[in-house]
N, C-alpha and C positions, 0 to 999 in steps of 0.2 A: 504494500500500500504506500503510495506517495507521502509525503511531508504534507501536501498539500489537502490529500483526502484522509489525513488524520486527525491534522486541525480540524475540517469540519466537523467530523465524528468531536472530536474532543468540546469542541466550543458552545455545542449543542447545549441548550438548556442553561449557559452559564448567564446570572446575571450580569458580569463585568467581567472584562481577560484585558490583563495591564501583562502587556498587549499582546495580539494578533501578530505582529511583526515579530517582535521576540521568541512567541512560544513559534511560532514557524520554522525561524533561525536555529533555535536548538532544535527542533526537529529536524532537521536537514543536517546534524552534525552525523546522524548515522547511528548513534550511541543510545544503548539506553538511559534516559533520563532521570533522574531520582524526585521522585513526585513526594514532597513531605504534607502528609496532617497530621496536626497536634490534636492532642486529647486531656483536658484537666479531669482526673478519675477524681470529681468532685461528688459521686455518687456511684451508687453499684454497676447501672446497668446502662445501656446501649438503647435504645428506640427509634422510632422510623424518622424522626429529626437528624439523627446522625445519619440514617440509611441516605438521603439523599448525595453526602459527598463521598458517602464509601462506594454507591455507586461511579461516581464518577474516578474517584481511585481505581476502580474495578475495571473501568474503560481502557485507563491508562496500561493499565496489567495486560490486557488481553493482547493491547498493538506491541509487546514487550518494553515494556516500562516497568520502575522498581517503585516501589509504595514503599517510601519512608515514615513511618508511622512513631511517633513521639511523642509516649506519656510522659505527662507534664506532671510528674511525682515531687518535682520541687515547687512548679510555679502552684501548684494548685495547695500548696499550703499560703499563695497568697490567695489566689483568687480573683480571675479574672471581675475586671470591674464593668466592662463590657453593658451599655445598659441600664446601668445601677444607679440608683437614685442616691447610694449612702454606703458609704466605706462597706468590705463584705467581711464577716468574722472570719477568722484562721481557721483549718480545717485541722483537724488531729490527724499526725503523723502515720500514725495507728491506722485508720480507714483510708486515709488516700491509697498506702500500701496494698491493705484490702482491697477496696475499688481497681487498683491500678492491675491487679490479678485477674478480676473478674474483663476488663477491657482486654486484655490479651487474647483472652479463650473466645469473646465477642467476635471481633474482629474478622475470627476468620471465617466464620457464617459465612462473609459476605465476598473475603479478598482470598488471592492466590496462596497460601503459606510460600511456596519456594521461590516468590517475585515480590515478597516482604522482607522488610528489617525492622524490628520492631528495636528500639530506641526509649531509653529513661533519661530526662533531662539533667536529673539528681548527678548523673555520669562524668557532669561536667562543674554542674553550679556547687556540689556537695566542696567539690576540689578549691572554689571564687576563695581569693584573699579580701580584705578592705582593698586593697590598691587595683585589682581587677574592678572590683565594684564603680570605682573611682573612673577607672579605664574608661569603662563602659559606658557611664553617665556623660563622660567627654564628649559623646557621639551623638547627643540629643539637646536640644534646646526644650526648656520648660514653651515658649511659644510654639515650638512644633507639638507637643503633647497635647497644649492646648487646643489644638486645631480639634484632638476628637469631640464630640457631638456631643458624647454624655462628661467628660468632663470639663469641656467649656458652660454645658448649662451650669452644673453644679457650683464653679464657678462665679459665674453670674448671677446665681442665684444666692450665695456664700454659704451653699453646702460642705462639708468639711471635704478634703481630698490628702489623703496622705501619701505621703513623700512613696510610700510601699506601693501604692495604687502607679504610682508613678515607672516604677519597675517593670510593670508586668510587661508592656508592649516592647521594652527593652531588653527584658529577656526573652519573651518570645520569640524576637526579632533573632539574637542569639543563637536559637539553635537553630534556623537555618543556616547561619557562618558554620556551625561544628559538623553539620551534618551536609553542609555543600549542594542546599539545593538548589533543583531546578525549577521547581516548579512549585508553590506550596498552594493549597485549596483549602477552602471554609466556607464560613455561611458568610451571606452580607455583613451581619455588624460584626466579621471579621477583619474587614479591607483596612482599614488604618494601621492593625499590629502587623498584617501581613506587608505592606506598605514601609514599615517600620524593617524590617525585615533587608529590604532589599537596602536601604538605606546602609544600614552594617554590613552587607555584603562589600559594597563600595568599598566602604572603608577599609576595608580588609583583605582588598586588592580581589574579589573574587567577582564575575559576573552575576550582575543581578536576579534573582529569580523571577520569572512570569509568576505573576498573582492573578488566581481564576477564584471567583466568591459565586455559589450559588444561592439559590431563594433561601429563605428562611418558613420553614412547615411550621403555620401554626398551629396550638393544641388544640385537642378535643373541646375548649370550649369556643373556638374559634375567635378569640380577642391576644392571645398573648402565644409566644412563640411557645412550642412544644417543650416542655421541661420534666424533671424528675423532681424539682425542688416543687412546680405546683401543682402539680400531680395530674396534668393534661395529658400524658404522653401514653403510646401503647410501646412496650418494650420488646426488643425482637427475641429474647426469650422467653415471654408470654407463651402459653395455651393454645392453640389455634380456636379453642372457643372463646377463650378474652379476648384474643385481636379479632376477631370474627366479634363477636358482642359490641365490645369497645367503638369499632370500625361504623358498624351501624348506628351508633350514637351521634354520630355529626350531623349537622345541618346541612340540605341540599344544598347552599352555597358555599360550605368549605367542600363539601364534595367535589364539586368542580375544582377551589385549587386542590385538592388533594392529588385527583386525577392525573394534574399537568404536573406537578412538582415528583410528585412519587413515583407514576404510571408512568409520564409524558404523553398523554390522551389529553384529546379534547374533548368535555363531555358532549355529547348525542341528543341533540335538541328531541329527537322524536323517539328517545327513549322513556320510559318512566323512572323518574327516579329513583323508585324503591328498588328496582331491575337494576339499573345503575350502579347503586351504591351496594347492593349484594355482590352484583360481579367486582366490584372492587375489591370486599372484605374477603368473599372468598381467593382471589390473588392475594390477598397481601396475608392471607394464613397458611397458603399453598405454599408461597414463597420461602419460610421457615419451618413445615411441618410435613408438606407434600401433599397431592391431591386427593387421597383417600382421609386422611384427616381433615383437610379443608372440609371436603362432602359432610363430612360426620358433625360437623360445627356450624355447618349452616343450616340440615338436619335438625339438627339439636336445637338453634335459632327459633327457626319457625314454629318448629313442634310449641315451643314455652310461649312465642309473643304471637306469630302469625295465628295458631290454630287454638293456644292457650290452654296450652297442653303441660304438666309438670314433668321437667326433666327426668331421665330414668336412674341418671344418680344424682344422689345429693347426700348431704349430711345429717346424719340420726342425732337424734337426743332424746334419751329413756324419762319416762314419765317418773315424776316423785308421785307421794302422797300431797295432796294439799299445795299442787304448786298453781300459784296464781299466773293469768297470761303472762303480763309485765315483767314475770322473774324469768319465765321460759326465754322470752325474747333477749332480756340482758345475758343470761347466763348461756347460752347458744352460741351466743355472738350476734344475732340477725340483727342485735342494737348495742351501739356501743354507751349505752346507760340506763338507768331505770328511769330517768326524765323522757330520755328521747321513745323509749323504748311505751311510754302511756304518752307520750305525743303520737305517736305514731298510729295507736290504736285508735284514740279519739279523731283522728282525721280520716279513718274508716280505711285504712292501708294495708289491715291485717285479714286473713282470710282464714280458715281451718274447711277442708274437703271444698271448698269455693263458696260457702258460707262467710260470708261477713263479721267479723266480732267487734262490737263495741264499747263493752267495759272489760278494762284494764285489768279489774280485779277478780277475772271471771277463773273461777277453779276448771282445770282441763285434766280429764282423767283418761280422755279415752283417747286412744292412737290415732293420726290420720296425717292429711300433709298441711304445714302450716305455710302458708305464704305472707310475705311483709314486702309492700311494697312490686315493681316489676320484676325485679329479678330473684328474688330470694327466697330460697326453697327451702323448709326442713321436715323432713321426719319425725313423726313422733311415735316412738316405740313404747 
């Protein structure tokens, strides 16, 4: 394949490629390129927000290109500030390491193992003196920092911004010098650190890296971007009934971006959208579980919501004597307290054999299936 007919392949879907000219350049050197994305294991797991640039990592892989992948084991005890209305707490040493084990085994879901190098930043920064630190700051003007978005408002606003916060685009910049790359890839409100990036490469006598930013996938509620801190996101180690469930929870209008950003589809005016959005869910539980489990999860979908039917497994819980609803409910789990758990009831949420229950305090002795709310099943033995 050409230089020529890779970029296309490659450029496809990117919101921004600094630039066209350059990443063609290094494509025409013949070599394979070393494609870096960073990862702050700020939390355990991976979801379809990251899927979108590991996709395109995976693009790279296929035309033979190397995916330099680099957990951010050190930066992420700062914590990207990216976004943030207000300085972020330190992460404990303890869990990033955790987390940083679990992104390893992720990863390769999606990418090549033998066209990976998988990279700890710690490798490098663990080693930093003060007079590197020193070094490094040399290479940045407080007025270029300023230029990013979120902490020029903060700024302007005279939200606090700490000298640390100040760091991070400068060490992430960093390990693209260590690691020499070519190419590095992230989401939009990446483009400044990556930006940053190529700036230190100069300095450092090495050619600057092409920087490709893709969209950013909003969460499941459709206002803020997919995350694991707000609990929007579906994890690609999930179930293929939670991402199959999860999936079907969006609104017809993120459907559509979903489609273009995850799929790269554009939705089908003269489809229905509940047709639509199943054929989605079930792609995107296919995609990490395979097609006989997808079947079994949409299956399983409908059976509960479409036909309103109780799943064929769920979780038991043995009757006491003299246990009242409200306890069953907390003590199960189907509520997480005995407030919520008689809020729940009094709003007419709760069901036993499809029968409706209304007080809280109703003695339940005899077995059958409790329902609380749409999705939640239990047994009673």
């Amino acid at each position: 394949m050409s230089p020529e007919q890779q970029l296309e392949i490659l450029a496809a879907g990117a919101e921004r490629l600094v630039s066209h000219e350059e990443l063609l350049h290094k494509l025409r050197s013949g070599r394979p390129l070393r494609v870096k994305l960073g990862f702050d294991p700020s939390s355990p797991d991976l979801h379809l927000g990251h899927l979108v640039v590991l996709d395109k990592v995976r693009a790279f892989q296929d035309l033979g290109h190397t995916a330099v992948i680099i957990i951010g084991d050190y930066t992420a005890r700062i914590g990207d500030p990216t976004g943030r209305s207000k300085t972020r707490q330190p992460l404990d040493p303890d869990q990033v390491s955790a987390n940083a084990k679990t992104y390893t085994d992720q990863v390769f879901k999606v990418l090549l193992p033998e066209r990976t190098e998988i990279r700890r930043n710690g490798e490098w920064f663990d080693a930093f003196t003060y007079a590197d630190v020193l070094r490094l700051n040399a290479e940045m003007t407080v007025a270029r920092l300023l230029e990013r978005d979120d902490f020029r408002k903060r700024y302007a606003e005279g939200a606090p911004i700490t000298l640390t916060e100040f760091q991070y685009p400068l060490m992430q910049g960093h390990d693209s010098v260590m690691v020499r790359a070519d190419v590095e890839l992230g989401g939009s409100d990446q483009l400044f650190n990556n930006l940053v990036g190529r700036d230190l490469q100069r300095a450092a006598g090495q050619e600057p890296q092409a920087v490709m930013v893709l969209p950013i996938l909003p969460g499941l509620d459709g206002i803020q971007k997919m995350s694991k801190s707000l609990g929007n996101y579906i994890g690609i180690t999930e179930s293929a009934a939670e991402i199959f469930a999860k999936t079907m929870s969006v609104s017809d209008d993120l459907m559509g971006q979903w489609l273009r950003i995850i799929l790269r589809q554009e939705p089908d005016p003269s489809r229905h959208p509940m047709d639509a959005k199943k054929a989605m869910a079930r792609a995107l539980a296919a995609r990490f579980h395979g097609e006989p489990a997808a079947s079994a999860a949409q299956d399983a979908w409908e059976r509960q919501f479409s036909r309103r039917q109780a799943p064929d497994e769920m979780p038991e819980f043995p009757l006491a004597q003299d246990r009242k609803l409200w306890e069953i409910l907390r003590d199960s789990g189907l509520a997480p307290s005995g407030a919520e758990a008689r809020r729940l009831v009094q709003q007419g949420a709760v069901t036993l054999d499809g029968e409706r229950l209304s007080d809280e305090n109703a003695i339940i002795r005899n077995p059958g299936t409790l329902k609380c709310g749409k999705r939640k099943f239990l047994r009673l033995t």
